[in-house]
C-alpha positions in Angstrom: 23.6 11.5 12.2 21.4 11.6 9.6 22.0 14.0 6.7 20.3 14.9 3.2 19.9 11.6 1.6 18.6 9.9 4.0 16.2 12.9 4.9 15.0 12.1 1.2 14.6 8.2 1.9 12.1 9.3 4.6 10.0 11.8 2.5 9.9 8.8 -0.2 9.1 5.8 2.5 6.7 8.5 3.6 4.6 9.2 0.2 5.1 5.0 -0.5 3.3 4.5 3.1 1.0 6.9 2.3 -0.1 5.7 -1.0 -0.8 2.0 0.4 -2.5 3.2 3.4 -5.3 5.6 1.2 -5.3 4.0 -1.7 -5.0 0.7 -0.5 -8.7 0.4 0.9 -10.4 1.9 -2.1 -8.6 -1.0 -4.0 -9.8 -3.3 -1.4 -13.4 -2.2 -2.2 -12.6 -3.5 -6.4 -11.7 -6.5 -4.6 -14.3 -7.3 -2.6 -16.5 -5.7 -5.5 -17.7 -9.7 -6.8 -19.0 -10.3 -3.2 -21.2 -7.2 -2.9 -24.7 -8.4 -3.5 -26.5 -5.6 -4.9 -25.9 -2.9 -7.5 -27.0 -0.4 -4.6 -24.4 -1.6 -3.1 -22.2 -1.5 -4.9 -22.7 2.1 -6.0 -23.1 3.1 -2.3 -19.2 1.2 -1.9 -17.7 3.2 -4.6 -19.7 6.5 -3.8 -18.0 5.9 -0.3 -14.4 6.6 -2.3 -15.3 8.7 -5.3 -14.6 11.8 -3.8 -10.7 10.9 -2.3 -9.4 7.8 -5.3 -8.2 9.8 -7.2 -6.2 12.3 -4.6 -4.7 9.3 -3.2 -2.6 8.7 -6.6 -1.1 11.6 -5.6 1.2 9.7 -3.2 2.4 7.2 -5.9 3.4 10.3 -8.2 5.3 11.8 -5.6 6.6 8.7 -4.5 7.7 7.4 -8.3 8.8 10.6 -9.0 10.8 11.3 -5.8 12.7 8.4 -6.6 13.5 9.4 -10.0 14.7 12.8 -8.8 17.1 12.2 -5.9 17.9 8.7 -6.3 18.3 8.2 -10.1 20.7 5.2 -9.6 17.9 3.1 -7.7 15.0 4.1 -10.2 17.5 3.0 -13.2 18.1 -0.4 -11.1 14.5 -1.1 -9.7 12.9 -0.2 -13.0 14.9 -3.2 -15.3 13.8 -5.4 -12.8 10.6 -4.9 -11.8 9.3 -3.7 -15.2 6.6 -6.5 -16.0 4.7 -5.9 -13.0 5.0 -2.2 -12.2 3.9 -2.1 -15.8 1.1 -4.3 -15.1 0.2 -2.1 -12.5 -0.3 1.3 -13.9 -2.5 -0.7 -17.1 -4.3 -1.9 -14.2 -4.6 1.0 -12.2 -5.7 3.4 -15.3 -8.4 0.3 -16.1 -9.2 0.8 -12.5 -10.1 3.9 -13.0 -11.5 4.6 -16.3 -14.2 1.9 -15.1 -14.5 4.0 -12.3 -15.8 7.1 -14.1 -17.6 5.1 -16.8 -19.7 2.6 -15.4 -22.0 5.5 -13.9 -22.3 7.0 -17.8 -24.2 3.7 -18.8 -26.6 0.5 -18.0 -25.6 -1.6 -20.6 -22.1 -1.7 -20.3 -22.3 -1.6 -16.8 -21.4 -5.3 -16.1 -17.9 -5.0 -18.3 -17.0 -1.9 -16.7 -17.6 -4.0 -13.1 -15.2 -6.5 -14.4 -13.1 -3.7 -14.9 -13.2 -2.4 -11.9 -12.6 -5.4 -10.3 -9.5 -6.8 -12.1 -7.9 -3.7 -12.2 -8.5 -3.1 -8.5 -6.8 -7.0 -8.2 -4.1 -7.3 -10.6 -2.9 -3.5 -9.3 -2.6 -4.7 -5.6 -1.2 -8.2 -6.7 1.6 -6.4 -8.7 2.5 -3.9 -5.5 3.1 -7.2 -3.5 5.2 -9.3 -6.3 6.9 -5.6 -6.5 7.8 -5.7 -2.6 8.3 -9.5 -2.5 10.9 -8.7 -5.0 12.9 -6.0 -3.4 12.4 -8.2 0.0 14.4 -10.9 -2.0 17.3 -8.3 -3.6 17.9 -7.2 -6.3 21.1 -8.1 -8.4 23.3 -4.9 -9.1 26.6 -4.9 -10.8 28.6 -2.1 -11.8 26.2 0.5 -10.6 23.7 -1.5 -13.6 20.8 -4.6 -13.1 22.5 -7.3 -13.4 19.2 -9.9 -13.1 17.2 -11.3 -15.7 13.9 -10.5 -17.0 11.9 -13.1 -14.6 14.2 -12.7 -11.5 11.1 -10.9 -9.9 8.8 -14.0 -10.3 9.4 -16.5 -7.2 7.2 -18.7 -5.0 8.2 -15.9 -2.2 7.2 -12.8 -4.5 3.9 -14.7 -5.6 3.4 -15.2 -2.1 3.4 -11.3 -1.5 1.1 -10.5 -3.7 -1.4 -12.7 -2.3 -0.6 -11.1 1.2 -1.4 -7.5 0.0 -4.5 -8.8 -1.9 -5.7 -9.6 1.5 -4.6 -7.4 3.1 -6.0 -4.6 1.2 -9.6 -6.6 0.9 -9.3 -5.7 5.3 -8.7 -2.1 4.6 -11.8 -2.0 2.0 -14.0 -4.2 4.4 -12.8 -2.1 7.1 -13.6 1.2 5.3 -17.1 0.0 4.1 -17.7 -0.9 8.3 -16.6 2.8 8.8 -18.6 4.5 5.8 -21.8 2.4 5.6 -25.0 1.4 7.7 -27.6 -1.6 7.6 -26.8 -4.9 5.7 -23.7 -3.4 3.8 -22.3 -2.5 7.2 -23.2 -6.1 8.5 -22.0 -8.3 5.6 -18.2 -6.4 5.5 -18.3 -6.9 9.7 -18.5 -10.5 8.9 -16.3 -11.0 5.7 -13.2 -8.8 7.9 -13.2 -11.3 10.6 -11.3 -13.9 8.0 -9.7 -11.2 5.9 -8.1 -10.2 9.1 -7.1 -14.1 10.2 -5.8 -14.5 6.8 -3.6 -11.0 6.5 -2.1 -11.8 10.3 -1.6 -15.4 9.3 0.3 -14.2 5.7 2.2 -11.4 7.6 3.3 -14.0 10.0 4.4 -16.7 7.3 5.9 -13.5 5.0 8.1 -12.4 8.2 9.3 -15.8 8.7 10.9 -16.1 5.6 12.4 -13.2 5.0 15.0 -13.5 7.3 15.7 -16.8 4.6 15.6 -14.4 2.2 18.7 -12.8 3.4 20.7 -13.1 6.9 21.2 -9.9 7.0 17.4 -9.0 8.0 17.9 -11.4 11.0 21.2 -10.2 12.1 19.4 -6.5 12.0 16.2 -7.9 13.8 17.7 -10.0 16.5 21.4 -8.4 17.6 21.8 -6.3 19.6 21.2 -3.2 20.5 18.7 -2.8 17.4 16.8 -5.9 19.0 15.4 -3.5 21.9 14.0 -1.1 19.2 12.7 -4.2 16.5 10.6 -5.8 19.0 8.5 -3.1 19.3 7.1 -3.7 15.9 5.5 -7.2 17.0 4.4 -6.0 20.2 2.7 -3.1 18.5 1.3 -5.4 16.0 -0.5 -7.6 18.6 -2.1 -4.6 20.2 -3.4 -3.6 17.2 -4.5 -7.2 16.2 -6.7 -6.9 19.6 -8.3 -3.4 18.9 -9.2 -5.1 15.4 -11.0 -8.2 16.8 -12.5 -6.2 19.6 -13.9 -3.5 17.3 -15.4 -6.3 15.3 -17.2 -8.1 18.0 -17.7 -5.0 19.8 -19.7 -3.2 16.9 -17.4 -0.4 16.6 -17.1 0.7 13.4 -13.9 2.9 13.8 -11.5 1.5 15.6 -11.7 -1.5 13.2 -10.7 0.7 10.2 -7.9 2.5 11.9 -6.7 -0.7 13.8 -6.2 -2.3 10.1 -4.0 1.2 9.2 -2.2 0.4 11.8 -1.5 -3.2 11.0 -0.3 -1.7 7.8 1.5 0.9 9.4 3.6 -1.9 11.6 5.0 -4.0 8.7 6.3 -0.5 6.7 8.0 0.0 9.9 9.1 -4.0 9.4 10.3 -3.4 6.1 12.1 -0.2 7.1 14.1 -1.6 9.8 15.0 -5.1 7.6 16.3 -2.7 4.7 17.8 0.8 6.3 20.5 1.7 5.5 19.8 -0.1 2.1 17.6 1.5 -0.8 17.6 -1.7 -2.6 18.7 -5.0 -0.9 20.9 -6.5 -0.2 24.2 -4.1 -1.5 23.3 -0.8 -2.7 22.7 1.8 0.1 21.0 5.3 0.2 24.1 7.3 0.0 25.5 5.6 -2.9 21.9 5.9 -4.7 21.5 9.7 -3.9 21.8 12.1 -6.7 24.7 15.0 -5.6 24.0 17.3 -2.0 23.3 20.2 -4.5 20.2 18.7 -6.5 18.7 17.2 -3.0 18.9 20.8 -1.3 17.0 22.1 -4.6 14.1 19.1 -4.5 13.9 19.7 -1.0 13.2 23.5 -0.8 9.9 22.8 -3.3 8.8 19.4 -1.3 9.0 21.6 2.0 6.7 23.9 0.4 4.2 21.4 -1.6 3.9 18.8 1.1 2.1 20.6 3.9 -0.3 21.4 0.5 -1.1 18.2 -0.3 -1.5 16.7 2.9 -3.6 20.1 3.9 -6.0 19.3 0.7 -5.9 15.7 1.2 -6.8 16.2 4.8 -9.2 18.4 4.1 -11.2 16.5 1.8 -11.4 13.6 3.7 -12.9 16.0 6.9 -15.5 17.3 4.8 -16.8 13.3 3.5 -16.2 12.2 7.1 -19.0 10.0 8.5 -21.8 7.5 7.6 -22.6 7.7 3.8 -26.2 8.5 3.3 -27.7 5.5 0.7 -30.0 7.7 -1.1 -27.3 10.3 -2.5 -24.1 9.7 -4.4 -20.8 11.4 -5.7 -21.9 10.9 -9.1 
């Protein structure tokens, strides 16, 4: 039976998902930003995300602050110990997009404001996966407190995240640029997702077979049973959409590929979901324990019931009205 707290886990794994899956193709477009040959086209990539980059932040905010609200013993654990590289991320992510807004105010400056773009489109997406790679590994708690040190988020396994999300958030930009654009654009990010998506499969598959060393917990909740007949859904889902991928790619389609790439996304959430529940923070402390008291979830809950349907009207919205090819002779800006 599921009751308030874990109602509230869903509503944060929800605006976490959310977050990765919008925003994580506009930072894939910073990342593949040194590979774009043009400065057309590389206005014409970030005119394909100027109108929705900033909306998708939205789902970190609610996400960061969600945490904070109804499960103030996790945020006061997972903030000690991941503070060097969610720092890292925000400085990146505001560098992101100040360079965003700026490098259409000049011509000279242009070129440092690219670098800009770029690095903080990389070092924000490398953080989220040393972030996840760290929770993946556990977090030490002690008297409801982080017990850890200062580096305990820095391993081979976390470093080895954050290269996997780097990747795989390059797909999600190629993929969105096959979706958005026509002509050579369209053709060169056709060709670069072919290996971005060999190496994201290939890093998912070498990620998911050492977590299970990370902790035998995850294997005993992967491959008991009954839970086995529901976890091995995930993989067969995953190879499906492996093959709608490739297809779309040789095929020529330029959607499929795109949503194909969400849904790879989409799979290992599910992945991490199933190797943490009931767990907010691996490997002891749980979501009831982490909840803040029935009375403050009830209140949080009433507002989210009624600001939720808003944002994802809005965000749905604006993504209806920029649907489609982007036309190379206008921009955002």
């Amino acid at each position: 039976m599921f009751d308030l707290a874990d109602i509230w886990a869903a509503i944060i794994a929800f605006a976490v998902l959310t977050y990765v899956i919008m925003d994580g193709f506009d930072l894939g477009i910073g990342i593949l930003f040194p590979f774009l040959k043009t400065e057309h086209e590389r206005d014409l990539a970030m005119n394909s995300v100027a109108p929705v980059w900033d909306g998708n932040e939205t789902w970190l905010v609610m996400g960061g602050g969600g945490l904070l609200a109804v499960f103030p013993l996790a945020y006061a654990i997972v903030l000690p110990a991941l503070y060097m590289p969610i720092t890292l991320m925000l400085l990146a992510l505001i560098f992101r997009g100040v360079a965003f807004e700026f490098r259409w105010r000049t011509k000279r400056w242009k070129p440092v404001w690219d670098v800009a773009f770029i690095g903080g489109s990389t070092t924000a997406a490398f953080c989220q996966g040393i972030a996840l790679g760290a929770l993946v590994q556990g977090i030490k708690v002690a008297d409801r407190a982080y017990a850890g040190g200062w580096w305990d988020w820095l391993s081979p396994f976390s470093i080895l995240t954050g290269f996997a999300v780097v990747i795989g958030y390059a797909l999600l930009g190629a993929t969105w640029l096959v979706m958005k654009t026509e002509g050579d654009l369209n053709a060169q990010m056709r060709k670069y997702a072919t290996p971005l998506a060999m190496g994201t499969l290939g890093l998912i598959g070498i990620v998911s077979l050492l977590t299970p060393l990370q902790n035998p917990v995850y294997f005993e909740r992967w491959f008991t049973w009954p839970q086995m007949a529901f976890s091995m859904i995930v993989p067969v889902l995953l190879l499906c959409a492996t093959y709608v991928l490739f297809k779309g790619l040789r095929s020529g389609r330029d959607v499929s590929p795109f949503l194909a790439s969400l849904s790879i996304f989409i799979l290992c959430f599910a992945g991490i979901g199933i190797s943490f529940y009931p767990n907010i923070i691996p490997p002891s402390l749980s979501i009831q324990e982490a909840a803040a008291p029935d009375s403050s979830l009830k209140f949080a809950l009433v507002g989210t019931v009624i600001l939720l349907p808003l944002i994802l009207g809005y965000t749905a919205y604006a993504y209806w009205v920029f649907r489609g090819k982007m036309d190379p002779d206008e921009g955002y800006h």
